[in-house]
C-alpha positions in Angstrom: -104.1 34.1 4.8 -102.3 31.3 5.8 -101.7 30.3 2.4 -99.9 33.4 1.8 -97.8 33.6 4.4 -96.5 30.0 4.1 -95.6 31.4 0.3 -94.3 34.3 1.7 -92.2 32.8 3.9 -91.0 30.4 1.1 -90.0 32.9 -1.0 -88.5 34.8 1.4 -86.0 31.4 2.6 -85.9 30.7 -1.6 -84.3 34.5 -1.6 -82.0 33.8 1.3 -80.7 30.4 -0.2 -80.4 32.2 -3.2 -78.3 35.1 -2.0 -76.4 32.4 0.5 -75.2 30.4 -2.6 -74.0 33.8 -4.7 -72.3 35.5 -1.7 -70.4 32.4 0.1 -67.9 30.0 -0.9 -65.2 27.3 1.3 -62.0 28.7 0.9 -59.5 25.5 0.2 -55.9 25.4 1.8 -53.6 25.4 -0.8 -55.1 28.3 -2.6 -55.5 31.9 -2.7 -58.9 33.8 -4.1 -59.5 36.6 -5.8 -63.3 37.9 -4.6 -64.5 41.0 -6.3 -67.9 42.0 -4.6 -70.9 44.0 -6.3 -69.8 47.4 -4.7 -66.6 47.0 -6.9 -64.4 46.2 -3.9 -61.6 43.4 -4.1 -60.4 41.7 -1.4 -57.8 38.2 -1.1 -58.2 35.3 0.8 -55.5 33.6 2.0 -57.0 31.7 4.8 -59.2 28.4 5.0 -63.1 28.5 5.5 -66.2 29.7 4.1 -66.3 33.4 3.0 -68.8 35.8 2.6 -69.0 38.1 -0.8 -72.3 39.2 -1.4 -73.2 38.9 -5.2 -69.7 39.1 -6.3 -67.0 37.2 -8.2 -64.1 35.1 -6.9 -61.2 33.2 -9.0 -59.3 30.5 -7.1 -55.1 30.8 -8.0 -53.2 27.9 -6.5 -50.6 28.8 -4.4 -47.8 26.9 -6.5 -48.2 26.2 -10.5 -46.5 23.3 -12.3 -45.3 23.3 -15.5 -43.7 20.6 -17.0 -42.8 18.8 -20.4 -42.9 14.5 -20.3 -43.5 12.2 -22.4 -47.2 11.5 -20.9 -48.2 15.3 -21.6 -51.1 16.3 -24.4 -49.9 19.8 -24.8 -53.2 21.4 -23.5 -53.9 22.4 -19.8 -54.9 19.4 -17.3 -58.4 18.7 -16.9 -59.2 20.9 -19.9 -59.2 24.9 -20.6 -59.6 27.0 -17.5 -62.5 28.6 -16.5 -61.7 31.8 -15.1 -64.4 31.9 -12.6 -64.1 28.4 -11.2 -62.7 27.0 -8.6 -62.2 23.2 -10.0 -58.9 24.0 -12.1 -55.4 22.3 -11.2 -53.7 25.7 -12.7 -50.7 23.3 -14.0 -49.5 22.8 -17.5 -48.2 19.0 -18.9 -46.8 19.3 -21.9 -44.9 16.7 -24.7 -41.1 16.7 -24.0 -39.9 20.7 -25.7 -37.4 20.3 -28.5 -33.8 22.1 -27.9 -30.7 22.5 -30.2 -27.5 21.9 -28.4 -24.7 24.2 -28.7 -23.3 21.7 -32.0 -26.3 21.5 -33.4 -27.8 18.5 -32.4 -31.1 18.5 -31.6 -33.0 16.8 -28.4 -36.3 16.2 -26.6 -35.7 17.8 -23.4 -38.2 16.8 -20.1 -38.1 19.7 -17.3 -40.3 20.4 -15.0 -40.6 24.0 -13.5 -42.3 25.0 -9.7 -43.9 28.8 -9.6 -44.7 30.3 -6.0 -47.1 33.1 -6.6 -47.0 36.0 -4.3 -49.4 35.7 -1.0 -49.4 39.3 0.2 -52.5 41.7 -0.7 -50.7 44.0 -3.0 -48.7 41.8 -5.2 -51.5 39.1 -5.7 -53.7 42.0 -6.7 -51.6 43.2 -8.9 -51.0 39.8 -10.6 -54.8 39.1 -10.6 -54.7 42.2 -12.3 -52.2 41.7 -15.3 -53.5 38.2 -15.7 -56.6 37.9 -14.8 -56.4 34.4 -14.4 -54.1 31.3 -14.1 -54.5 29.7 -17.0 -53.7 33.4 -18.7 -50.5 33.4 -16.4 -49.4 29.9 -17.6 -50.2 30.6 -21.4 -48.7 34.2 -21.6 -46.1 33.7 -18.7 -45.0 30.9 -17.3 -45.2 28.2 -19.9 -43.1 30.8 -22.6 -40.6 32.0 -20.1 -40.2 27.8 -19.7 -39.3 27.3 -22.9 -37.3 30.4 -23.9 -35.0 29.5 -21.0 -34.7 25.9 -21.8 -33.9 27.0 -25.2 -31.5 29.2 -24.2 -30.0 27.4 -21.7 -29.2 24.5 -24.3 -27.3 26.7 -26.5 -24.9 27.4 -23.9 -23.3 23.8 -23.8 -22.4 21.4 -26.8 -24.4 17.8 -26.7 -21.4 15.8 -26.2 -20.2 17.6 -23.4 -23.8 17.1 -22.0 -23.6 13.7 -22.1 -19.5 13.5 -21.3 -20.2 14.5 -17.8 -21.7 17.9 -17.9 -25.2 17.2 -17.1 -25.4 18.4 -13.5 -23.9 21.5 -14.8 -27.1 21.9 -17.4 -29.5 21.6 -14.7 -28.2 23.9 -12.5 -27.8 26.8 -15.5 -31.2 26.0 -16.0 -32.8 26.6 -12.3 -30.5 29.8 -12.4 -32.0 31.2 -15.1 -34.9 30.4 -14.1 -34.6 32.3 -10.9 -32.3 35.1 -12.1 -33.3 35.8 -15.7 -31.4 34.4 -19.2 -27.5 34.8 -19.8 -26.9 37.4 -22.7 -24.7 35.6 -25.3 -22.9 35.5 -28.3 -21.8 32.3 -29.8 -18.1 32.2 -31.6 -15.8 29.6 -34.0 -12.7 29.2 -32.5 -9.9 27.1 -34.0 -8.3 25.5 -30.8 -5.1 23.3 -30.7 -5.3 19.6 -29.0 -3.7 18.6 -25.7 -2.9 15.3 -27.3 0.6 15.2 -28.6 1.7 12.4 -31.2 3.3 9.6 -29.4 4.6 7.5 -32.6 7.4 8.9 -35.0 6.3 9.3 -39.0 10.4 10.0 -39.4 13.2 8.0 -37.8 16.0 9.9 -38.3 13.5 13.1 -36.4 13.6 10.8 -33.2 10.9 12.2 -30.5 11.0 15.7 -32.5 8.3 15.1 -35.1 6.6 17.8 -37.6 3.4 18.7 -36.1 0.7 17.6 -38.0 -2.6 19.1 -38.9 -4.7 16.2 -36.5 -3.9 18.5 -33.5 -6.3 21.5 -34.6 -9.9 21.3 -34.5 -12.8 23.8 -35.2 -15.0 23.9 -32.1 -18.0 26.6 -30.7 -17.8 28.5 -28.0 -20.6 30.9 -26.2 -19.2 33.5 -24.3 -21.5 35.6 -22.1 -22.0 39.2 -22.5 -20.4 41.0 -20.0 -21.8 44.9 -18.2 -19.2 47.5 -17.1 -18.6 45.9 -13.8 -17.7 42.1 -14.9 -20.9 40.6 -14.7 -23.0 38.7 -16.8 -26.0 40.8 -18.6 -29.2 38.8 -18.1 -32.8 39.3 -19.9 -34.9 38.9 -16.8 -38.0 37.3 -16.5 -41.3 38.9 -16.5 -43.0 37.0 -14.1 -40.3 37.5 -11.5 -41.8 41.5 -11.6 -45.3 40.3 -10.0 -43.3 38.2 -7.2 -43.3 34.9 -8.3 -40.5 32.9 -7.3 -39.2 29.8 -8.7 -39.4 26.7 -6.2 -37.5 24.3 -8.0 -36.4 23.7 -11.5 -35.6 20.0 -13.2 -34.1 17.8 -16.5 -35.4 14.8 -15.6 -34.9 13.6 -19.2 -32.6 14.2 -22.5 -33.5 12.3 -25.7 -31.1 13.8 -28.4 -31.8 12.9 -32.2 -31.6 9.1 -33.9 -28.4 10.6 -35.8 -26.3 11.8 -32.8 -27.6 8.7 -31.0 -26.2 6.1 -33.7 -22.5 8.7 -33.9 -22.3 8.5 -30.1 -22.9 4.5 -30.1 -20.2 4.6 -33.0 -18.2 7.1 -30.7 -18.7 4.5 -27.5 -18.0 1.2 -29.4 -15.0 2.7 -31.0 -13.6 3.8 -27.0 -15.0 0.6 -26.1 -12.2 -0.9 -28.4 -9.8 2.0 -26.8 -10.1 0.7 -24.2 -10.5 -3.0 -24.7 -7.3 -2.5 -26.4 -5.4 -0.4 -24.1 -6.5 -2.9 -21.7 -5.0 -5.6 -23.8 -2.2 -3.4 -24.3 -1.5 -3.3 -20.2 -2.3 -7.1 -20.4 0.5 -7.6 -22.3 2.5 -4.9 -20.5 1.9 -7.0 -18.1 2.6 -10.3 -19.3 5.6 -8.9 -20.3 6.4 -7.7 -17.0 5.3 -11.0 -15.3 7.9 -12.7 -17.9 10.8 -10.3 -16.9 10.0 -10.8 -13.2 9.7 -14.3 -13.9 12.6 -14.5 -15.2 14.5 -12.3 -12.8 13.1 -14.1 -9.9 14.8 -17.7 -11.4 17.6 -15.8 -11.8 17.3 -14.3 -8.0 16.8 -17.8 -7.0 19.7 -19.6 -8.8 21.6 -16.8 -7.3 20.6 -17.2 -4.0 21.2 -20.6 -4.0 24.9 -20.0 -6.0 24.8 -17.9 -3.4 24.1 -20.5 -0.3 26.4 -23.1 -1.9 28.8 -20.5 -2.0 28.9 -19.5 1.6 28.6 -22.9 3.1 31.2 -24.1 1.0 33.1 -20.9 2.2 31.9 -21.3 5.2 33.4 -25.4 4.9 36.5 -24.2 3.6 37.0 -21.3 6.6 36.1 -23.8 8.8 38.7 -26.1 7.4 40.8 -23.6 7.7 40.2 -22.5 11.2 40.6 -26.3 12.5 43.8 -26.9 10.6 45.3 -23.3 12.0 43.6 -24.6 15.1 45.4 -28.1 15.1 48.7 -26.6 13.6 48.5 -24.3 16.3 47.7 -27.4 18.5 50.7 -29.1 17.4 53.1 -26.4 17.3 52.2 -25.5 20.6 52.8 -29.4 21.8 56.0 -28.8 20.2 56.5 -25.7 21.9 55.6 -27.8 25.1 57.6 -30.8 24.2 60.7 -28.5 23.1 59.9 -26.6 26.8 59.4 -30.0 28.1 62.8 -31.7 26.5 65.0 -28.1 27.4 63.2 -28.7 31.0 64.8 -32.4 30.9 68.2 -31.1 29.2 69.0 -28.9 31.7 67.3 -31.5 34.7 69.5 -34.2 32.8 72.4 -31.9 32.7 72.0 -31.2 36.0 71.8 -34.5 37.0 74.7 -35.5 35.5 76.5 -32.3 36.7 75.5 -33.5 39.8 76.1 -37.4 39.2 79.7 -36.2 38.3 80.1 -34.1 41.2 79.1 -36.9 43.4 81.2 -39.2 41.7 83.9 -37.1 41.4 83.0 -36.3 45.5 82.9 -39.9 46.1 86.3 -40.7 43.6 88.1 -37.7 45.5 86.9 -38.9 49.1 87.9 -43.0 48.2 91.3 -41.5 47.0 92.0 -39.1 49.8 90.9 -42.7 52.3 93.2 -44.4 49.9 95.8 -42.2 50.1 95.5 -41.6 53.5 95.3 -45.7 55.1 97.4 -46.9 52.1 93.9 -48.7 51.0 94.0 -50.8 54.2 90.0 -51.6 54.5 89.8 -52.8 50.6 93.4 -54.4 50.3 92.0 -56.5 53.7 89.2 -56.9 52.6 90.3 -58.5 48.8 92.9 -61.0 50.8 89.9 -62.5 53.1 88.3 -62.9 49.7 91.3 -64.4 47.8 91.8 -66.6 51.0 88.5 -67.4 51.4 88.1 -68.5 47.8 91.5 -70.3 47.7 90.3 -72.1 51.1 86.8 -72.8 49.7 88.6 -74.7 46.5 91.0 -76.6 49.0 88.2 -77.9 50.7 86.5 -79.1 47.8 89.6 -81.0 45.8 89.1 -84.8 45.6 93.0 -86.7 46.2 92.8 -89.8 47.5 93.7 -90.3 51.3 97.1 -91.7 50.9 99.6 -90.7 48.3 102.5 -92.5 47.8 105.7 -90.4 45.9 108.8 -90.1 46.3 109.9 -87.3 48.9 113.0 -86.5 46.4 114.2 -82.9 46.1 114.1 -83.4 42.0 111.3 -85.8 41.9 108.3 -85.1 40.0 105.4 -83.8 41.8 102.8 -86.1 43.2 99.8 -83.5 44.7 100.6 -83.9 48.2 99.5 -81.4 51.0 103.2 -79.4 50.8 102.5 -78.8 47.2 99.3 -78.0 47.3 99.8 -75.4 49.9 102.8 -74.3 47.9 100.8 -73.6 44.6 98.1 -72.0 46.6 100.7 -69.2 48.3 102.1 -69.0 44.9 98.2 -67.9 43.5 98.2 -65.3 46.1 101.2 -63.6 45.8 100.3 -63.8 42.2 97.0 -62.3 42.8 98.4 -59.8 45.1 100.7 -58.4 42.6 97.7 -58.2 40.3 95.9 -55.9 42.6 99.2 -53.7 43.4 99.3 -53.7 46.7 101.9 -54.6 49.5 100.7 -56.7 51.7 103.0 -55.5 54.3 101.6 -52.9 56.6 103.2 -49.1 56.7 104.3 -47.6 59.2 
């Protein structure tokens, strides 16, 4: 009895594990499940835990799918073909780099990678689940054609040398918008368009700067044009996967590798404006040099003139100066002249006056000794010249040496012998000589 119910206890734990291990399953974050239980209900699991579905089915969709194309991809699914019933899949897709055709016909190796957001609310996972049953059905018959279709398509809306003359950033961002919003509609056009360049050089001399036009300014190029609806807008061929709510989260080129062909023509194409511009860089060297020989030049020039220039002003400035001192010292000397001349008419008329006055006085003094003259008969002077005349006469008698005793005869008409008689004689005979010399009577007026 024992026996049995130790073995019916066993199998009754063995039919619990057993029941445990087909009705629950740890829900992982990142993930959404789809659990069909054996009553034929469905029901989605968004949040994290173990969860209960007794005898049914579950399939485990990752929240966000990858798709991408690089160099390290196999072209099959990571970690192998999905199982739709397991929960070990990565639901992401790594392919080889996808192969385009550019707008000119140059094919490339393109390396994308696209982001998918699958929808989280009941009805539209369900629905999803539904159409695809699982992921990797929704990456092979979804996502991973939608990926390259667009890519495609968004490669024949630009020419390759545009893409790589600066028109990258515009390729990725057509590419993430058509993505999200469905593929441009377009038709693709030969247009024969005219160059911007104009010929700088003159085939014809006598033409001047108004030369033939030649044929070098046309060229044939492609142009897409998108296909327009009744209100302006561009048509769009959307994509399917956008009807079941999946969004795109982000869409990337991460690499362009164009054919061996167009590689070699754009390293002729970059060598050949390498030259461009090592020559036009030459050319502006020279420009330049030129330049730096005509400013050279005019600089000397500027110099020499400057200091033609200097020499010139301070030999002006000499000469003025010259000039102004000899103005100044003619000046100086013509007004000393003036001065002197002042001075000398000064003197004149002083001298003048002086002698105007020296003649008035002596013509005062003349008039006053002739009015005394006339008026005392000259009394004072004639007196005065007798005491002189006597004086002198007397002085002289005093002085003559005659012996003390002369002997003569005393004879009326005997010759003279120097006595005192004579002597006094001669001497009255002096003054009345004298006296008649000086005109004047020495007999007193009454």
């Amino acid at each position: 009895m024992l026996l049995a119910k130790v073995i019916g206890i066993g199998v009754v734990v063995l039919v619990v594990l057993y029941v445990l291990s087909q009705s629950i399953f740890y829900a992982e974050p990142g993930y959404i499940y789809h659990v069909r239980t054996v009553t034929g209900t469905e029901a989605v699991v968004t949040d994290v835990g173990y969860k209960f579905y007794p005898f049914g089915r579950y399939n485990a969709w990752k929240r966000a799918m990858t798709v991408q194309a690089s160099a390290e991809g196999n072209g099959i699914l990571r970690k192998g073909a999905f199982n739709a019933e397991s929960e070990s899949n990565q639901a992401s897709a790594n392919l080889p780099p996808l192969g385009i055709m550019f707008l000119d016909q140059v094919d490339a190796h393109a390396e994308a990678t696209v982001r998918f957001s699958i929808p989280s609310d009941e009805s539209s996972f369900l629905k999803l689940a539904h159409e695809y049953r699982s992921p990797e059905n929704l990456l092979r018959t979804a996502l991973l054609p939608a990926f390259k279709e667009t890519l495609q398509a968004n490669a024949s809306l630009m020419a390759a040398e545009e893409y790589y003359a600066g028109g990258r950033t515009e390729f990725n961002s057509e590419f993430e918008n058509q993505m999200s919003n469905g593929i441009f509609l377009v038709k693709r056009e030969e247009v024969v368009v005219k160059s911007n360049r104009t010929a700088t050089s003159s085939a014809n001399a006598a033409l001047g700067t108004d030369q033939q036009q030649y044929g070098e300014d046309q060229k044939t190029v492609f142009q897409v044009k998108k296909v327009l609806d009744e209100n302006g807008q561009p048509k769009r061929k959307s994509q399917r996967f956008i009807d079941f709510g999946i969004t795109v989260v982000s869409a990337l080129v991460t690499d362009m590798r164009p054919n061996q062909k167009f590689i070699e023509r754009m390293q002729l194409k970059q060598k050949a404006s390498a030259d461009r511009a090592i020559a036009r860089e030459q050319r502006v060297q020279e420009e330049e040099q030129r330049l730096l020989a005509i400013a050279k030049g005019e600089r000397e020039v500027a110099e020499r003139q400057a200091e033609a220039k200097v020499e010139q002003i301070q030999k002006t400035t000499e000469a003025e100066t010259e000039k102004q001192l000899a103005i100044t010292s003619a000046n100086k000397i013509k007004e000393e002249a003036a001065i002197s001349k002042d001075t000398a008419q000064i003197n004149f008329e002083k001298a003048k006056i002086e002698a105007e006055t020296q003649r008035t006085l002596a013509e005062a003094e003349a008039y006053q000794k002739r009015v005394i003259l006339e008026a005392d008969n000259a009394l004072a002077q004639k007196l005065e010249a007798e005491v002189r005349i006597q004086g002198l006469w007397a002085e002289a008698f005093a002085k003559r040496n005659v012996p003390t005793n002369v002997f003569g005869g005393g004879g009326t008409g005997a010759a003279p012998v120097g006595n005192d008689n004579e002597t006094k004689a001669f001497m009255q005979m002096l003054t009345l000589d004298a006296a008649k010399r000086l005109s004047y009577d020495r007999q007193i007026t009454r």
